[in-house]
C-alpha positions in Angstrom: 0.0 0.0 0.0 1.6 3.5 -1.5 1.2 5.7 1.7 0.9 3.2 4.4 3.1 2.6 7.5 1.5 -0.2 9.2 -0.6 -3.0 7.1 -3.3 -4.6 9.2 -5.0 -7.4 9.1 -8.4 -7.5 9.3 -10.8 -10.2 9.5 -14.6 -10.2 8.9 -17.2 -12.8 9.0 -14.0 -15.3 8.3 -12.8 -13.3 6.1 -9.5 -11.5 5.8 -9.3 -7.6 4.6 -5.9 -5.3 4.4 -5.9 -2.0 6.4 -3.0 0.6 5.4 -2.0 2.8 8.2 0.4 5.9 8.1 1.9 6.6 11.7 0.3 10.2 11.5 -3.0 9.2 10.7 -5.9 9.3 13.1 -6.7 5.5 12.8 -3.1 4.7 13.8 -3.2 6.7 16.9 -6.9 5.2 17.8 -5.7 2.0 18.1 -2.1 2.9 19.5 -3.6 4.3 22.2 -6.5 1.9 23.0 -4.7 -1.5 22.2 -0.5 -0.1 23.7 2.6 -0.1 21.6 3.0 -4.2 20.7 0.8 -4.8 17.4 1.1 -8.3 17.9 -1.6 -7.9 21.5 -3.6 -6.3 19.2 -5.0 -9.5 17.9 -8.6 -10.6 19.0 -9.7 -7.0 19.7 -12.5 -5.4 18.6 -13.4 -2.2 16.4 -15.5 -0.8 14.6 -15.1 0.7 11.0 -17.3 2.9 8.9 -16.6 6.2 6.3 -15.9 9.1 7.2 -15.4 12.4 4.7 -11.7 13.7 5.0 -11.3 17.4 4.3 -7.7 16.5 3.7 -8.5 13.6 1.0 -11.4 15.6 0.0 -13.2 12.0 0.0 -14.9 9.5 2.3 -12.1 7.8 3.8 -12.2 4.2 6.2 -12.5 5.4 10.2 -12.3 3.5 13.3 -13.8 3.6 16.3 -12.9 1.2 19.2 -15.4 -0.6 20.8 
């Protein structure tokens, strides 16, 4: 993925989806700061995506909320 930091692995209904982070973005710090530091303990946790319109994109973008 062109501008992503972090690739994320995301699985739904059994099956598996990529997520592209950048350190900056606001996704990346979500789940920094709800799930700590070690990626690999984020496994098994729960979230919640859905669109979002980014000013910066000037399109709907994929946001996360933590559930």
């Amino acid at each position: 993925m062109e501008f992503s930091d972090v690739i994320v692995t995301i699985e739904v209904n059994k099956k598996k989806y990529t997520l592209g982070l950048a350190l900056t973005s606001p996704n990346y710090r979500i789940l920094f700061d709800s799930f700590g530091s070690d990626t690999r303990k984020w496994m098994g946790k729960s979230i919640e995506l859905f669109r979002r319109y980014s000013k910066r994109w000037k399109k709907d973008v994929v946001a996360i909320n933590v559930k």
